[in-house]
N, C-alpha and C positions, 0 to 999 in steps of 0.2 A: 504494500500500500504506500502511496506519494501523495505526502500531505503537498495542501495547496502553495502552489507559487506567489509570492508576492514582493514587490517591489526590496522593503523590509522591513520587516518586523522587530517591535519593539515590546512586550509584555512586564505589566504588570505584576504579573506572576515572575517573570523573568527575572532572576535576581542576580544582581551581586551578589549581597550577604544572601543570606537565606530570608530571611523574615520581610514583611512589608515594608516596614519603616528600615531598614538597612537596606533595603532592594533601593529605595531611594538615595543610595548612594551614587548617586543619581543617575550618572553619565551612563554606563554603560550601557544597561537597557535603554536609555532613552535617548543621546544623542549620538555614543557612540558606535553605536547599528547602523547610524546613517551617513555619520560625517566620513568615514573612509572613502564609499561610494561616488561621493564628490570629485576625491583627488582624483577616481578613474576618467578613462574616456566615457563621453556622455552615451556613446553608441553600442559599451559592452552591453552582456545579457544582465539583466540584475539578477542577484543571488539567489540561491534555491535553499528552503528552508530544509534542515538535516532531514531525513529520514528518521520515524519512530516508528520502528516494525509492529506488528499488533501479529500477536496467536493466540488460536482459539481455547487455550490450555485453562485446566480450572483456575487456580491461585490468579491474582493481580494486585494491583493497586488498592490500597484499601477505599470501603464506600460505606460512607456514615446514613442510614435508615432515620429521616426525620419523618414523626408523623404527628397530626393531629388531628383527631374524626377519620373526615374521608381522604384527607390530605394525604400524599404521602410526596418524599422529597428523599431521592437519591442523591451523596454529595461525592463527586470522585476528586479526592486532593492530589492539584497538578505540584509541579517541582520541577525546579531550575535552578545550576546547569543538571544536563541527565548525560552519559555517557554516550558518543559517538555508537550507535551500533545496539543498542539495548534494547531488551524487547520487553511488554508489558503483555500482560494476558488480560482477554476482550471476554471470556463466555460471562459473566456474573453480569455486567454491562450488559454485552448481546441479548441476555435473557430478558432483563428490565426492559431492553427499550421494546422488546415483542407488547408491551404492555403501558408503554409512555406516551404521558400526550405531550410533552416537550422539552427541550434538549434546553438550556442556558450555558452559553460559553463569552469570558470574555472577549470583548470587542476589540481587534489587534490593533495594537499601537502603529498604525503605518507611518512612514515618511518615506516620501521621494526624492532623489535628486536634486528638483527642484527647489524643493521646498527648504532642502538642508542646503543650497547655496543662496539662498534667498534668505534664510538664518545665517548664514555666516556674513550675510551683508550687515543686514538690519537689528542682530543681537549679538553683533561680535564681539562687543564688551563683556556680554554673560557668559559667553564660549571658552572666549578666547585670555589672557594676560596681557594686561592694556597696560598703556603708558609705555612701550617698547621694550616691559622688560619680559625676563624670561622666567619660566617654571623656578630653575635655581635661584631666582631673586626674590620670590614670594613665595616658597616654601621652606617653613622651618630646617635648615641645615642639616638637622638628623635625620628628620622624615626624609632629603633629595640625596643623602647617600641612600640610604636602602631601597630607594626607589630605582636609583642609577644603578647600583650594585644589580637588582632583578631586571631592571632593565638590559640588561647586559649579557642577564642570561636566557631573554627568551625574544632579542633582535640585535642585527650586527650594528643597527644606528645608532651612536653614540648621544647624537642630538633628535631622536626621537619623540615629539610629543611634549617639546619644551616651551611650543607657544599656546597648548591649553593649559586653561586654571588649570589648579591640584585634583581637581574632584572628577575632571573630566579625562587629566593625564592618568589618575588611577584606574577609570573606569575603564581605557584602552589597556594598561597594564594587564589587567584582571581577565582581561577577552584575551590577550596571545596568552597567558599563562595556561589558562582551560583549554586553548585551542593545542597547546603545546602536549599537555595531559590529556588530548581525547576527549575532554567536555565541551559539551555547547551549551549555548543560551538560546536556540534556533529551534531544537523540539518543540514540538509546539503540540500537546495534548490535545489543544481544541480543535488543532486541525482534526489530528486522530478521529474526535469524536463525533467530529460535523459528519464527517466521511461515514461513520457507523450510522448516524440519525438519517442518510440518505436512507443510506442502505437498507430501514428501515421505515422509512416514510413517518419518522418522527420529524414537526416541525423545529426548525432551528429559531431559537432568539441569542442576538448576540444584546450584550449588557453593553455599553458606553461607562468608563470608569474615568478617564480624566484624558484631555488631550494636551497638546502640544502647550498651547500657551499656559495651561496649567500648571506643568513643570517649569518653565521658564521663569514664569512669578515666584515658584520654589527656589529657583539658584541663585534671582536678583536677591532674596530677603535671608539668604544664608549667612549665617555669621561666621564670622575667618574662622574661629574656635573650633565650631560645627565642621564645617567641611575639612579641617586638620584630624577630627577625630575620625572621618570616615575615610579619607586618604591613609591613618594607623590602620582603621578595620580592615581597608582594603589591601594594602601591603602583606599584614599577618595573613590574611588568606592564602596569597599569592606565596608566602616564607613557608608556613607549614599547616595551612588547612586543606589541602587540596584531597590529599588521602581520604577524610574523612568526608568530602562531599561527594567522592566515588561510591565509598563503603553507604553512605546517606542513600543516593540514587540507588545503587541494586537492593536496598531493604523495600524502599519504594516501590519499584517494580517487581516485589514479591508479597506484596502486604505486610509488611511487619513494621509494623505502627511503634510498635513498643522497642525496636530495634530503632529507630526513628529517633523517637523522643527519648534514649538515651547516649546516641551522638550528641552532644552539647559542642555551641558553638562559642567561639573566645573570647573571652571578656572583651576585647576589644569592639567584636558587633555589637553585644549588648552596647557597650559606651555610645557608640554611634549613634545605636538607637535610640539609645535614652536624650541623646542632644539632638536627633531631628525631631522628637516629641517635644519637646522646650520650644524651638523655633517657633515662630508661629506661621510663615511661608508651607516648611516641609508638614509643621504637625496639621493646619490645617488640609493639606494635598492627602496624608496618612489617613484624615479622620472621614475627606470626600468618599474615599477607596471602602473604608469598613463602613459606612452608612448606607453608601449605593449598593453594599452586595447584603446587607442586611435588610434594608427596606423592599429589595427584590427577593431573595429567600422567604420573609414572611408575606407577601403577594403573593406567593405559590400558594405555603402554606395555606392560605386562606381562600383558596378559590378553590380546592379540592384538583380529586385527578393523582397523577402522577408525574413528578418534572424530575428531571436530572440535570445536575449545573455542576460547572466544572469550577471547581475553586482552588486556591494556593493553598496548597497543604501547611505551608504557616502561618497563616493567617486563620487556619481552623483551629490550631492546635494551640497557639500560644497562650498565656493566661488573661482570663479578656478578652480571647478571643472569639468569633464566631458562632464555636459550637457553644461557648461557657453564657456566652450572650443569650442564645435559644434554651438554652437549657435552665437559665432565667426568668425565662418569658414562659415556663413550663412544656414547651413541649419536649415529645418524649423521642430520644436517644439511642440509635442501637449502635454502638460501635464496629470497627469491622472484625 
């Protein structure tokens, strides 16, 4: 199966860190999916989203059982990066959707071409390291050795990525590193699942969670502090987390939720997290993201039938999160 082509994608779900508000580490899902594209010729093929094989085999992804009366609410937690080449199992899914009246995936973060040199015209101050200097000028000294130092070991360009801000130079860092290790940020579950809901003659609804100029107001209202904490988050990743978002992905793609939730991720993401929640740019962009999928989850719930939606497996799972919010509101739970 070949999920959909698209120009490029940029998800929400799609993380840096793992979690929501660290996924907002901004850049890389969100601008630096697009700004490479740019430097190519205008007339290549645009990029093909990786490959997430799908088999009919029992075990998969774990699926959280929401019901209330007649309602019922299947939730498949997605996950990013996933390993080049990794397969999930569809029968548990497949079965549901014999029975669903519709599919909820989010809505892909696109930008073209155009669009991202049309932002590097008109927002190249929020992109880019203004006033002529360079990365090494506005990045704390210790944070641009180990940036330089990883830099060094995953491109032969000495001067790589020295004319974006920090948050943006990270977030290109963090993409060769996964790409170097066999992860991507380019799986794209929902494609997966569109492609099942055909197959099935389940209606698709795509969710809207935040666009372009949304994150943009996020980076303008970033405090230098803020974005030094997630350029540490993002480094540590890049130094010595990488292993364990491989060992993350395959528990994923077997269900084991509780193999999941005790990979813990490094103080340093939490930090991160904890200072784009303070902002009020990011935290508001954070709090868009959990209202819009929460005030669509309970719209199911309460029209009855059967829906299935694809959601960030951390943003279920965190505390506060999601499922802790529904489970709140009373309704009832089955874990997978």
């Amino acid at each position: 199966m070949s999920p959909s082509r698209v120009t490029e994608c940029i998800r929400q779900g799609a993380r840096c860190c793992s979690r929501p508000a660290a996924s907002l580490l901004i850049a890389a899902g969100l601008m630096a999916g697009g700004l490479p594209a740019a430097a190519g010729r205008a007339d290549e093929p645009p990029p093909v989203m990786d490959e997430l094989t799908v088999t009919g085999e029992r075990t998969g992804p774990g699926m959280w059982h929401v019901h209330h009366g007649s309602a019922n609410l299947w939730i498949l937690g997605s996950m990013s990066p996933l390993p080049k080449g990794i397969t999930w199992r569809s029968k548990q899914l497949e079965q549901i959707l014999d029975g669903t009246n519709q599919v909820v995936v989010p809505k892909p973060f696109e930008i073209g071409i155009a669009r991202v040199l049309w932002l590097l015209i008109t927002e190249r101050g929020v992109l880019m390291v203004r006033g002529g200097k360079r990365l090494k000028d506005v990045m704390p000294p210790e944070l641009h050795a180990r940036f330089a130092l990883q830099r060094a070991k995953h491109t032969p360009d000495s001067d790589k990525w020295e004319r974006y801000r920090p948050i943006i130079a990270a977030a290109f860092l963090q993409r060769a590193a996964f790409h170097q290790v066999g992860l991507s940020t380019r799986l794209d579950l929902g494609a997966a699942v569109r492609t099942l809901a055909k197959k099935h003659h389940v209606r698709i609804e795509e969710l809207k969670i935040a666009g372009v100029r949304d994150v943009l107001d996020a980076l303008k209202t970033m405090p230098p502090a803020t974005e030094n904490s997630c350029v540490e988050a993002s480094l540590v990743t890049v130094e010595k987390d990488l292993p364990r978002l491989v060992e993350r992905a395959r528990a994923w793609a077997t269900g084991d939720v509780e193999r999941i939730g005790r990979l813990h991720e490094p103080s340093e993401v939490d930090a991160c997290r904890a200072a784009l929640d303070e902002g009020a740019g990011a935290s508001d962009l954070i709090a868009l993201v959990r209202r819009t999928w929460l005030d669509s989850l309970e719209k199911y719930l309460g029209s009855g039938g059967v829906t299935v939606a694809v959601v960030n497996m951390d943003m279920l799972l965190e505390k506060g999160g999601l499922l802790d919010e529904l489970r709140a509101k009373c309704y009832d739970i089955d874990s997978p």
